[in-house]
N, C-alpha and C positions, 0 to 999 in steps of 0.2 A: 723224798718227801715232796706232796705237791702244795702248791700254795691255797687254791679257792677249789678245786676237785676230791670230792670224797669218794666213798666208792658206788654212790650212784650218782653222780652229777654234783653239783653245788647248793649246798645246804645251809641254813641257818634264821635266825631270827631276822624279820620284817623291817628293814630300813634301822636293822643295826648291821648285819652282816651282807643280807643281801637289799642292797639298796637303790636306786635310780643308778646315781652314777656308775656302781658294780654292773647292772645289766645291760646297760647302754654300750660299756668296755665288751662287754660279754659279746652283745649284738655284732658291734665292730671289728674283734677276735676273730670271730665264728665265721661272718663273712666274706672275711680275707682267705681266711685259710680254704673255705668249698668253693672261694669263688675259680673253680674248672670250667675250661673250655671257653668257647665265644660267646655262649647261649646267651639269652635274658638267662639271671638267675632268679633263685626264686626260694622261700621259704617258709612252709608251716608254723602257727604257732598256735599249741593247745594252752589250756589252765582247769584248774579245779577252782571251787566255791570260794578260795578264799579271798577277803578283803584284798589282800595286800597283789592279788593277782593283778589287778586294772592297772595298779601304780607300776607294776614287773615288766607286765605288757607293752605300755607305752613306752616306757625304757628303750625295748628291747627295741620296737620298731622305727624307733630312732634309731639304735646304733645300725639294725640293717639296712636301712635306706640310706645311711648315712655315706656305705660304701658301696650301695648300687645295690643294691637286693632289693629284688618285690615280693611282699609280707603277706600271706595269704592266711585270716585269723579263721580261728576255728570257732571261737569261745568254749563253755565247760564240755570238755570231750574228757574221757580215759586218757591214759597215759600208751594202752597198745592202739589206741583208735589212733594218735598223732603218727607212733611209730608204721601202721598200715596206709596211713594218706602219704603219709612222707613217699613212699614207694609210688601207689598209685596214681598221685597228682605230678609226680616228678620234681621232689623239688630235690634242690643241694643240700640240702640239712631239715631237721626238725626240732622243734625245742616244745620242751612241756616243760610250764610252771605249776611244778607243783611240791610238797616235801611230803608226800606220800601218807602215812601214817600220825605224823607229828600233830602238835594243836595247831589251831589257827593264826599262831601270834608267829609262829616259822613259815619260811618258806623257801624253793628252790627253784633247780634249774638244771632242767635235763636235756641233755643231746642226741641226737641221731644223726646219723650219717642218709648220703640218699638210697642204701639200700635199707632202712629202717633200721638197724644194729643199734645200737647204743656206742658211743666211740672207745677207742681204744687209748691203754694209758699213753703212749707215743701222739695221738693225736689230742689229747688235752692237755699235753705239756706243748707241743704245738702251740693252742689256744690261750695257755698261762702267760708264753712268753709275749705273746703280743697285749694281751690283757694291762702288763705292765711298762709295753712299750709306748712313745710317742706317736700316736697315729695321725697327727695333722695330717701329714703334708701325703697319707694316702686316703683321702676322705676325697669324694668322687666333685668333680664339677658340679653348678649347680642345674646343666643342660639330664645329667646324668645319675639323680638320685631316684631312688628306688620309690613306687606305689603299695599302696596298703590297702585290701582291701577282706571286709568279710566276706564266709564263704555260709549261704546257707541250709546246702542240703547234706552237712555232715552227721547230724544224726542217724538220719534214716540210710547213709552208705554205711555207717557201721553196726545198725541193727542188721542191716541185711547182710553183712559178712560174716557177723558171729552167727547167723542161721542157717549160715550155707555151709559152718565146720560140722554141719550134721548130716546125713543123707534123709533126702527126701521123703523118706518112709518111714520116720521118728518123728514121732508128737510127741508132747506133755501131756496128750488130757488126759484126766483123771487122777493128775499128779496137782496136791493145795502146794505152793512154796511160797514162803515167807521170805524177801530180799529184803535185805538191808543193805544202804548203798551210801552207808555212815555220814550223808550231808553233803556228798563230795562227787568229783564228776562225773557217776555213773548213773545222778539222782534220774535220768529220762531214759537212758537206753536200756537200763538191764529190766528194769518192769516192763517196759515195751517189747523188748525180745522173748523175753518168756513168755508175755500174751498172746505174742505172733505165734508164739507155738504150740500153745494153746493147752498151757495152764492155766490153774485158778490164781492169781497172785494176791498177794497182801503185800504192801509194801510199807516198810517206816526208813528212816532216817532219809525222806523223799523231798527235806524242805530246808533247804541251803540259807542261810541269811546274812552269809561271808563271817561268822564267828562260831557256827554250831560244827564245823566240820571233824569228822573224830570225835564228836564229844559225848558220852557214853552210847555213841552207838558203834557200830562198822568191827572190820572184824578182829581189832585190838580191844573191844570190850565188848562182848558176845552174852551179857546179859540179858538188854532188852530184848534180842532176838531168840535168845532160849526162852524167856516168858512167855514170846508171842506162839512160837512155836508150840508151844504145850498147850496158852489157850484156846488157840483157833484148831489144834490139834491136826497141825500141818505135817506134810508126807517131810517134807526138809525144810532147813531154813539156809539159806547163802546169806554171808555177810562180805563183803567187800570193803574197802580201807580207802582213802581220799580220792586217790586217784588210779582203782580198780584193775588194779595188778596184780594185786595179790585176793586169794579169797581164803575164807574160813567155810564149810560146813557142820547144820546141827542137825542129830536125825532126830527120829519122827519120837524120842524119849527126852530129846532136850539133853543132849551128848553133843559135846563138843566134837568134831572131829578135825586133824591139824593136816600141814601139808605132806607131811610124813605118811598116813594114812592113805590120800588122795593120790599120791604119787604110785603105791604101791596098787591102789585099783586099776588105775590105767594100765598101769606096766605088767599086773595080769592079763587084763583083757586086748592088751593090744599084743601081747605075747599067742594067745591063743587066735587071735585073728592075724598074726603072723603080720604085723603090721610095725614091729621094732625093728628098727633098719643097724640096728648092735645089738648082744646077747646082755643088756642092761642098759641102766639109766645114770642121767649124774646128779648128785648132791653135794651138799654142802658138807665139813667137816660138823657140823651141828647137827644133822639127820640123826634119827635115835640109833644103835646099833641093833634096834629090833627090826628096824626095816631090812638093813643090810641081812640080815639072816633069813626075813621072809623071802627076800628076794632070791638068797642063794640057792633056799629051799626049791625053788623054782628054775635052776639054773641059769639063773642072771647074775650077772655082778653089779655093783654101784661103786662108781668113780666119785671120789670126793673132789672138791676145792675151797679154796677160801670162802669165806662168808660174801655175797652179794651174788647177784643174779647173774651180773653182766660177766663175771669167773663161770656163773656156771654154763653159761650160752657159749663162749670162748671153748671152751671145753667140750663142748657139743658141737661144733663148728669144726673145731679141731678135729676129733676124733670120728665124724661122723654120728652122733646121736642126734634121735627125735623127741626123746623127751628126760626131761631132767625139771631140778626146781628146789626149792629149800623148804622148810619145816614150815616157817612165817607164813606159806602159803602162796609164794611164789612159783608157778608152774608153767614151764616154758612145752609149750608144745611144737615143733619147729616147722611142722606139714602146714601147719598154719598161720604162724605166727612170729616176732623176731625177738619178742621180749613175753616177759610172762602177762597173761591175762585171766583176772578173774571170772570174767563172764565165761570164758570159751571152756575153760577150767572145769567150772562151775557145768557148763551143757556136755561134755563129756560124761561125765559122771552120772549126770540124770539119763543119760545115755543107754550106759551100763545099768542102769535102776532097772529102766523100764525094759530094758531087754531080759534080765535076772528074774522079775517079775516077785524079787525078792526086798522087803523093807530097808531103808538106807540103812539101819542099825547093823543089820547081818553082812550088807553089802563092805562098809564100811571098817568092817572090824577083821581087820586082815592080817591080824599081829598084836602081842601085847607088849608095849614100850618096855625098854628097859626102863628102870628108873634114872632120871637125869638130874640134876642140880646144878645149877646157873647162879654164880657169885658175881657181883661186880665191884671193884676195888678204885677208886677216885685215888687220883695223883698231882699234884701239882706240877713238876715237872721231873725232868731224870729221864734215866731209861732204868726203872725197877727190875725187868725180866733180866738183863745183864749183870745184877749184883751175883756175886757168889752164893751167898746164902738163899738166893730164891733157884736159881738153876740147880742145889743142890736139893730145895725139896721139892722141885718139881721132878728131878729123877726120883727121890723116895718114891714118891705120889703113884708114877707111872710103875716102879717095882712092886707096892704094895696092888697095884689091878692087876696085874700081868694081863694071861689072854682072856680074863675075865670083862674087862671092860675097856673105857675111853678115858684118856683126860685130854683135854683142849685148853691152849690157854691163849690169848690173841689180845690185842691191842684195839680199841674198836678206832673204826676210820673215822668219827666223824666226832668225839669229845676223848678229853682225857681219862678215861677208865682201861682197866683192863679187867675180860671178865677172862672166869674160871670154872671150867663146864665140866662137869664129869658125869659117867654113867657105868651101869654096871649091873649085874644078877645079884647082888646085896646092898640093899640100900642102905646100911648103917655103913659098909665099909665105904662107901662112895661118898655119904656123908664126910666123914671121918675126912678123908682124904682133900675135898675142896676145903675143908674149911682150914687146913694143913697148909694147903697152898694160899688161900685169901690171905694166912696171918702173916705169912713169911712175907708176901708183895705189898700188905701195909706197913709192915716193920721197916722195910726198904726203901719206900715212898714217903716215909713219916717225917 
């Protein structure tokens, strides 16, 4: 178990969990441990709209200066723009504040390594142990502390790197798209790149004011954008999440489409363009089991892993994959990129549109989901999944699917719940089954 590392970085509420002094410790951590080599060091720091970022911010660039690092700010960037400068600009690390999806009253704290990765569990227990350690007495001379400075031509290097994941011979025009950029830090680059490319754009959730971020827009609530989408009666609509890593698309009927869908278009067409570097992709243990069959259909396979990104990138690293990603809408493409990205995601796909010559509706519907059911079960404390009585009907659970379907049951990394996910080609008996399992893990927990 790690102390302040969830499974994407360090998460929680605003100057209750993550607070000056935690990110200061953070700053000083982080620095010790990349400071390699003789060089000046040096390090990136992104954020998204929220309030609590300023207050994150300064934190942080105290604790890195504190042990000799020079602090290069970004202000609101994405979360793969920090991970793609980190690389570029050369620094030792990278850090984005931001908690992704969550409201505005959370917030976090993400890492990168200097080849842009997101770190590894070995390197943030690393970063724990010094977090809680005594750093006096290695806090640098005062001849020897680290400068801070903004940096301002970030925008525009990473409009122009998500337009170069395209070839030159692909436009948008005659493509209306509707972005939604939920409040959060994609409110300038994803409208600006798609213009460059020369769509029609509409944009909403384009006006940040450090409390609206997530908040009925982006793409954990994909209402507004299905509205707009029907009434401006746009080719697609993208919706992106705080800090534009993950994306959602809606097509041109005001249809949701998930990252499960998304995942299975590319991995057709980059199969037919002979452009998968393995005969499949990776997901998550949560991808529906309809994907997994479209794919087979096709002669691919799909490698599961645990629930986060950074599992699924490790995996891809591991084994050599280029593209993989989760359901949420995380989509890691690795020709281009080191963590998932919505926008890139996002031009892919319109990619495939406008090559197809065919509506996002048809483009997009590449499978029909098994039916899934997602329970989540609150606990105070224990370990519920160890009791007897739950291990015995979670094998029930899984005899009663057999190779008809999925059950999943996992612990989430980042509060005390445990959810219980099933799927299957009858959705009563799937019903039937989580709700089997939800009783038995509250009865346990009670």
């Amino acid at each position: 178990m790690r102390k302040y590392f969830g499974t994407d970085g360090i998460r929680g509420r605003a100057n209750g969990i993550i607070t000056p002094e935690l990110a200061l410790k953070v700053g000083q951590a982080a620095g010790l441990v990349f400071q390699r080599g003789d060089h000046r060091h040096r390090v990136v720091i992104g954020k998204d709209t929220r309030l609590s970022g300023y207050m994150i911010e300064t934190a942080l660039v105290a604790g890195f200066t504190s042990v000799g690092m020079d602090v290069l700010l970004l202000g609101p960037v994405p979360t793969p723009a920090v991970a793609m400068l980190t690389r570029s600009m050369r620094a030792d690390i990278g850090v984005m504040i931001s908690a992704s999806h969550n409201p505005y009253e959370d917030n976090g704290i993400k890492l990168f390594g200097p080849d842009g990765f997101k770190l590894n569990d070995e390197v943030e227990r690393e970063i724990e142990a010094l977090i809680d350690a005594e750093l006096n007495k290695k806090l640098v001379g005062s001849s020897d502390l680290g400068r801070a400075k903004r940096i301002e031509s970030v925008h525009a290097r990473y409009v122009e790197f998500a337009k170069r994941t395209l070839p030159r011979s692909v436009t948008l025009e005659g493509l209306r798209v509707v972005v939604d950029c939920a409040n959060g830090a994609a409110y300038r680059v994803a409208p600006e790149t798609l213009w460059e490319l020369g769509a029609d754009v509409i944009s909403i959730g384009v006006e940040p004011d450090g409390f609206n971020i997530n908040r009925d827009v982006g793409s954990t609530a994909p209402t507004a954008l299905v509205e707009m989408v029907r009434e401006r009666r746009a080719d697609i609509g993208i919706a992106l999440d705080g800090d534009a890593d993950r994306v959602l698309i809606v097509d041109e009927k005001g249809q949701v489409v998930d990252g499960d869908q998304l995942m299975a278009v590319v991995a057709r067409s980059w199969k037919e363009d002979e452009r998968l570097t393995q005969p499949g992709i990776v997901a998550t243990v949560m991808s529906n089991l309809g994907l997994e069959r479209f794919l087979g259909g096709l002669g691919l396979g799909l490698a599961r892993t645990a629930v986060g990104d950074r599992y699924v990138l490790e995996h891809m690293r591991e084994h050599g994959y280029n593209l993989g990603g989760e359901q949420s809408g995380h989509i890691i493409m690795s020709d281009y990129t080191t963590t998932g990205d919505g926008l890139v995601a996002a031009l892919q796909l319109l990619s495939v549109v406008q090559r197809s010559g065919k509506p996002v509706s048809e483009v997009c519907h590449c499978f029909d989901p098994l039916p899934q059911i997602l329970k989540n079960v609150r606990y105070a404390s224990g370990e519920p999944l160890r009791q007897d009585s739950v291990v015995t009907a979670i094998a029930h659970a899984r005899e009663r699917l057999g190779d008809s379907g999925r059950l999943v049951i996992r612990p989430s990394g980042t509060e005390p719940v445990i959810r219980v996910m099933a799927e299957g080609d009858d959705r009563g008996l799937v019903t039937e089954v989580v709700d089997e399992v939800v009783q038995a893990v509250a009865r346990a927990a009670a």
